[in-house]
C-alpha angles and dihedrals in degrees: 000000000000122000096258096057092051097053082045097051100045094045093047085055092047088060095045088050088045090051098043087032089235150066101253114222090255086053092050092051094037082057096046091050089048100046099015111186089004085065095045089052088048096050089045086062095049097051090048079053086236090150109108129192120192124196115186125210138270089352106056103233123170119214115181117201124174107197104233126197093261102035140324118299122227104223126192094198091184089052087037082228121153121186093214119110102246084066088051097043107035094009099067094027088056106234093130128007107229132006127234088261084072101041102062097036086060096045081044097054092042088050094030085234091150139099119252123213132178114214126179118250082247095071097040092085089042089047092040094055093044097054094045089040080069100072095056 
């Protein structure tokens, strides 16, 4: 399945689950045979509640993390972007379209199955170098 189909895919079924509040048995099957083991890690996260959302005030800004097993991933949900290696290694090799970082933070956002957390303007900078310091 080409990379465009799965994104589709995977989207299509976000706004059904955002409509019904919740991911139907068929969806939840449709997404396994898609992503195989990369859904069933990102439901594992979801279900750890390992899906963070940071809001920073008085901007606004989003900042999307999935805890992962060794540390926290940076994720650019508009750029569906992830900072973890298998992004860097099958994601833009394209092996595979999208990690399992991705794909729970955008079930989360659809379900609201995330955590949400307020941070001040003053600690973005300091958060921001810290998750990215990750990847080094």
């Amino acid at each position: 399945m080409d990379e465009k189909s799965e994104i589709n895919i995977l989207n299509s079924i976000c706004k059904q689950a955002k409509t019904d509040d919740k991911l139907t048995g068929k969806n939840l099957t449709r997404l396994y045979e898609i992503f195989g083991q990369r859904f069933t890690k990102a439901f594992e996260a979801l279900k750890e509640n390992r899906v963070k959302k940071y809001v920073f005030k008085p901007s606004g800004r989003t900042v999307w993390i999935v805890v992962g097993k060794e540390r926290d991933y940076l994720i650019m949900a508009q750029a569906e972007f992830c900072m973890c290696d298998d992004f860097y290694f099958r994601v833009l090799d394209r092996e595979v379209h999208l990690c399992y970082h991705l794909i729970a933070q955008k079930i989360a956002n659809a379900l609201t199955w995330y955590e949400s957390i307020e941070e001040h303007d003053e600690l973005y900078d300091t958060l921001m170098n810290e998750w990215k310091k990750a990847t080094v």
